[in-house]
N, C-alpha and C positions, 0 to 999 in steps of 0.2 A: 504494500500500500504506500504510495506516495506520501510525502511531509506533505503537501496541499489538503490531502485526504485527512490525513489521520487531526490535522486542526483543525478541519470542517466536525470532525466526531468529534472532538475535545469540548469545541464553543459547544454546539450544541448538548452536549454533558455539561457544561458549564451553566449554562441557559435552565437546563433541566433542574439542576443542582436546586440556582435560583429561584425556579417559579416555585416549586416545592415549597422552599424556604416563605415564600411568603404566604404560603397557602396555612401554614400548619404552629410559624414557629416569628416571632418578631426578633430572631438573631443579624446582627447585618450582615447586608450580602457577602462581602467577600471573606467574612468570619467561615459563613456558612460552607461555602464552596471550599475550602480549604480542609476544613474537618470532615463533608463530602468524599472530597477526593482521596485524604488520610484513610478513612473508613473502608474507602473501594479498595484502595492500596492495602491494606490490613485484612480484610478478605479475601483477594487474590493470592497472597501470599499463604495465607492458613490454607488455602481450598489445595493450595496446589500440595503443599507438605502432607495434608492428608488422603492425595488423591479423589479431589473431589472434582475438580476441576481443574486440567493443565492448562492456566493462563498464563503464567508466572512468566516463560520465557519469552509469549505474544508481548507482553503488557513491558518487559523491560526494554525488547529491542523497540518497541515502537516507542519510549522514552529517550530512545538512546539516539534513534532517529531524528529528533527535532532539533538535538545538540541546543539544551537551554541556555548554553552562553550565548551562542550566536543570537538569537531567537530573541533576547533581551537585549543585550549591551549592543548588538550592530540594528536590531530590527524596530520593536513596537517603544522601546527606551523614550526615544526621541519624542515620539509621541504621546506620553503621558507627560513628560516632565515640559514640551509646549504647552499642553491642556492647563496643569499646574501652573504654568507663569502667567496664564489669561487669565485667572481667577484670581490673580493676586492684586490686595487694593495699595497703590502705590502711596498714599498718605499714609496708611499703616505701616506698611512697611518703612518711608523716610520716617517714621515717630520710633521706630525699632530698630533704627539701622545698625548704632554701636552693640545693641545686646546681638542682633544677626548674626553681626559680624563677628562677635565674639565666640559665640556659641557654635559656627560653623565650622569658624578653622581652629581657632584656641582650644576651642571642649574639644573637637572632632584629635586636635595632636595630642592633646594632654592625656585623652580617653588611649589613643593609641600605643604610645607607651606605657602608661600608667596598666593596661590590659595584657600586653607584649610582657615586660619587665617580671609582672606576678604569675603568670604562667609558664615564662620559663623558671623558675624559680619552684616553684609545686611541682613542675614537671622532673626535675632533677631531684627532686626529694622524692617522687614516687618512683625514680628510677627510667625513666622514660627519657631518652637522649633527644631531646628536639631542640635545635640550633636558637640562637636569640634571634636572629635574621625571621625564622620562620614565624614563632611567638610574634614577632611585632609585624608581621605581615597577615597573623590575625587577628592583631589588633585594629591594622589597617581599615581591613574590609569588612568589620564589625562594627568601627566606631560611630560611623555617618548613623544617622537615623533615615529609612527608607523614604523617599518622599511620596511613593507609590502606597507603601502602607499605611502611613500617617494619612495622604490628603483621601484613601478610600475609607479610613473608620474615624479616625478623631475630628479630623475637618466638615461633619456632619455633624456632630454633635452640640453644633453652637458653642462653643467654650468662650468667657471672657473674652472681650476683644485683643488686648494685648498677649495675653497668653496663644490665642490662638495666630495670632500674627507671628510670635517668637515660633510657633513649633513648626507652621508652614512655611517662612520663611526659611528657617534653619535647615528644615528637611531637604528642601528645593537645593541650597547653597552648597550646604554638606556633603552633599551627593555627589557633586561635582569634584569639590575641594578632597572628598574621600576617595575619590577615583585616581586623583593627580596623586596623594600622598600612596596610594597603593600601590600604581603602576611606577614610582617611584621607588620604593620600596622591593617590588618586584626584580626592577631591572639591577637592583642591589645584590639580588638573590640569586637569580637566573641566569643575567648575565654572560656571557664568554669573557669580556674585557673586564678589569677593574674598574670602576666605577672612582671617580674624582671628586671633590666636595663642590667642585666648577659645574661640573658637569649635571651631577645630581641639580646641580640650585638652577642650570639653566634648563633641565627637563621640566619641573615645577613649573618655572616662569613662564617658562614656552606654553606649556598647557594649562595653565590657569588663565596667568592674563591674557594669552592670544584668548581663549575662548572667552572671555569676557568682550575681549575688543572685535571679535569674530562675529559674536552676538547681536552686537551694538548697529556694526557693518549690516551684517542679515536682517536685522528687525528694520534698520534703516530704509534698506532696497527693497523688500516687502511693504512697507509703510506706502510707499511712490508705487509703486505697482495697483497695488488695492486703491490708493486715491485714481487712480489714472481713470478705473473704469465704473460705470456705473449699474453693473450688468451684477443683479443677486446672486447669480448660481455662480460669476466667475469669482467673485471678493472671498467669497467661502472656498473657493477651488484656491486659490491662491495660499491662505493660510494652508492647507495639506503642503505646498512646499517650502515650509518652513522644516518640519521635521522628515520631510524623505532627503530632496535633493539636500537641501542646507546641512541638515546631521550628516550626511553621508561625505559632503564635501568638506565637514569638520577632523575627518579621520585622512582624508588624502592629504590635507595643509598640516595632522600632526597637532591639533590643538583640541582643547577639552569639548565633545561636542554638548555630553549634557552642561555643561554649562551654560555653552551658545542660545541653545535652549530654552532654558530658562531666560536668558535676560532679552531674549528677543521675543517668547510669549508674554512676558510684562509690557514691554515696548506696546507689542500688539493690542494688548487688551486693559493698555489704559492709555494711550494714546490716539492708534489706528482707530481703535473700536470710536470715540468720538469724535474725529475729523476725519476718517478717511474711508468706512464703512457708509454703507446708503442704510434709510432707518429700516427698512423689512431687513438688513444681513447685521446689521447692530443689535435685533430682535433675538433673530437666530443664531447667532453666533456660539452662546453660550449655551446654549439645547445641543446645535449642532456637533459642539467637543465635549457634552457631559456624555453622548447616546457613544462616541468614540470610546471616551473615558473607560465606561463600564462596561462597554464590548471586550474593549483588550485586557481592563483586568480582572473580567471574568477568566478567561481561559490563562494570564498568568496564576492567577490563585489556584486553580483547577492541577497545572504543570507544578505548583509548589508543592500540595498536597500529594502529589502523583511522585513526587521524584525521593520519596523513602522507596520505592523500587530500585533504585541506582545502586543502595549498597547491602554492602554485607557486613554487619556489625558484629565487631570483636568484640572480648571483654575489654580490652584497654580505651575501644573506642567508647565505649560505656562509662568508664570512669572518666575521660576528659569533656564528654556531653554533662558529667552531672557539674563539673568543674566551672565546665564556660557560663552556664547560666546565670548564674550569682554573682560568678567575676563579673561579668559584661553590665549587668544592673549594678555593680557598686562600682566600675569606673565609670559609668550614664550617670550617675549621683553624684559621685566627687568632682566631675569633670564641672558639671551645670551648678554646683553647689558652688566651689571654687569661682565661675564665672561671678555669681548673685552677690558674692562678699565685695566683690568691686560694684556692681550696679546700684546696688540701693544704698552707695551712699554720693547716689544721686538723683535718683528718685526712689517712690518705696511701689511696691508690687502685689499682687492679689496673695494672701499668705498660702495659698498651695500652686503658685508657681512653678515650685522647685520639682513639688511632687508629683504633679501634672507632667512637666516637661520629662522626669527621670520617667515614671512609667508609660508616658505615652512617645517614648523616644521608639518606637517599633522598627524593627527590622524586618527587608521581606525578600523579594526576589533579585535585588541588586547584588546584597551579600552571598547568595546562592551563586548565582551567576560570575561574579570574582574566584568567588573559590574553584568553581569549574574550570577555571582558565590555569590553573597552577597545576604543571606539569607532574607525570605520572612518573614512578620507579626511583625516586630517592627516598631510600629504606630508610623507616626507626626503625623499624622491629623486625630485622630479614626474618628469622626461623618462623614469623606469621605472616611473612608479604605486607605488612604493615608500611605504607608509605607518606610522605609529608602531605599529598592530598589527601590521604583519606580521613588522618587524624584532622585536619581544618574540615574539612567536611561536613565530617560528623558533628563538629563541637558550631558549624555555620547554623546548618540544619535543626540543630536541638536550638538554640537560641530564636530562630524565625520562627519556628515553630512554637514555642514560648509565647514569643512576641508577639503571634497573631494572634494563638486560641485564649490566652491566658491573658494577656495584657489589655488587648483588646476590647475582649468584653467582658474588661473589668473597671474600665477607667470610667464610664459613665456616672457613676456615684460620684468620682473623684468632681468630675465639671459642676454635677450640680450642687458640691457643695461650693463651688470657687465662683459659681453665680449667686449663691446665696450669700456668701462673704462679701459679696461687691454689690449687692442688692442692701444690706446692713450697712455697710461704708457710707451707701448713698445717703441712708436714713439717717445716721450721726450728725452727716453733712447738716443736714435742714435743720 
């Protein structure tokens, strides 16, 4: 069966998952579809050990087949974190800009070593020989908060204005800035050449601010495009080449494309959308990338849940899964904690801030997706085939998967009381 194929039966398993879901159960969607898909995943694999059904070997090559690195980071990527930068309101964001900023790239490094550092450190107390290079390369691609997860559960939830500016914001930035610090990271690791302190600072460079200033360019030249014409169905065809052609040309120039991104679907959807849109595609615009939105992360949530098929879990992998988890929420705590002791004392904050931003920092299919790209066959454990992919794998996997089912849909208490705190602030006020 063709990759064309087998995502035509995915969406529509994704779709199915969904309509279910709101027939029976008020979980949100893409909570749903992920526990869904886990579920089917966890049945196929029982049926098949007990001879009930041999699906087992159908269900993994046809996982194996979509190659989810490719399928997110070169393909639908682009297209969420665009959708992501129209929905974002540019006043909130400049009233946010230094906490953003801080929280993207500052919490996004600090998280990373601070993560890197204590796991190799357990790790060589439990005996498990895993390099610092590699710890802090999952530190890397853990520490971003997904901006795919965050704007499909918590950015519905109405949360406080300021809080929900910091975690969309951050999500959006981080993503980017956690791509540059990884594949930086990476080229440390992987490498043939030694790597130079020159070199490493001008990969960074190259790929953060080109993609910032790539963005800038792109949201620019779309901006004049869209004004140019006055034709409904082309002003909406036009935004689609923002994240094909544009994202794709972000990876031939060598610079960050989700970044590009992002600062060119803001551009769009708070500039273009009022002077250069006709008022029927200024109408539509925001229907027309929500109905994208939750097409494509139906079937990424679907592939999330699905892709516990990939492996095959040891006992060591077992113990570095129950590891990661807690590490990963107390360097998300310290990193945003750390940030807040500088911020309020300059202004003061809704008081679950902190705890809002640490457990609604969710990870999803970006960090999946990174770790799929790190090469196969450098042993920890020869006498178990035990390789430095699989141990980050597993400890990716247990954390998303945390993140989604657990954190998820658990934080909605958390908002309503950070609305009723700021509903009582009001009433002091008077």
């Amino acid at each position: 069966m063709s990759v064309y194929y087998t995502l035509c039966f995915l969406s529509a398993a994704a779709m199915g998952i969904a309509f279910i879901n709101s027939k029976i159960s008020r979980m949100q969607t893409t909570i749903a579809i992920t526990a869904g898909a886990m579920i089917l995943s966890l049945f196929i694999l029982i049926s098949g050990q007990n001879n009930w059904f041999h699906l087992t070997q159908i269900a993994t090559e046809t996982m194996t087949s979509i190659n989810f690195e490719n399928f997110l980071l070169k393909g639908i990527l682009g297209f969420l974190l665009f959708a992501g930068g129209l929905g974002i309101k540019l006043p909130n964001l400049t009233d946010q800009k230094w906490e953003i900023a801080v929280l993207a790239l500052g919490a996004t490094l600090f998280s990373t070593f601070f993560i890197g550092g204590v796991l190799y450190f357990i790790c060589q107390m439990i005996g498990i020989q895993f390099n610092l290079v590699y710890c802090l390369l999952f530190g890397a691609l853990i520490s971003p908060t997904d901006p795919i997860a965050v704007l499909a559960i918590v950015k519905k939830l109405n949360a406080p204005r300021r809080i929900s500016t910091q975690i969309e914001g951050e999500s959006l930035f981080n993503d980017g800035f956690g791509l540059v610090i990884f594949v930086t990271l990476f080229t440390i690791a992987f490498s043939s050449h030694t790597p130079t302190i020159s070199s490493v600072s001008m990969l960074f460079l190259r790929e953060a601010i080109g993609g910032i200033c790539y963005g800038l360019a792109l949201g620019l030249l779309f901006h004049y495009l869209i004004s140019s014409t006055n034709d409904h169905s082309m002003e909406l065809l036009l935004t689609i080449g923002v994240p094909t052609a544009g994202y794709a040309f972000a990876e031939v120039i060598h610079v960050s494309g989700p970044l590009a991104m992002v600062v060119s679907g803001i551009m769009i959807g708070n500039w273009t959308r009022f002077i250069g849109f006709s008022k029927e595609s200024e109408e539509h615009l925001d229907r027309f990338w929500e109905l994208v939105d939750e097409f494509l992360n139906g079937v990424l949530f679907l592939l999330i849940g699905m892709s516990m098929l990939l492996f095959k879990f040891h006992e060591e992998d077992w113990i570095v899964m129950a590891i990661a988890v807690p590490l990963v929420l107390a360097g998300r705590y310290l990193s945003v904690f750390t940030a807040y002791l500088g911020f309020r004392r300059y202004r003061s904050y809704n008081p679950w801030s902190i705890t809002i931003l640490t457990w609604g920092g969710l990870r999803g299919g970006l960090a999946l997706a990174m770790a799929l790209s790190i090469p196969s066959g450098i042993l920890v454990i020869p006498d178990k085939l035990i390789d430095v992919k699989e141990l980050i794998l597993v400890m990716t996997y247990a954390v998303v998967v945390f993140s989604i089912l657990v954190q998820g849909s658990t934080i909605t208490p958390m908002i309503e009381k950070a609305k009723n705190a700021e509903k009582n602030a009001e009433i002091d006020k008077q």
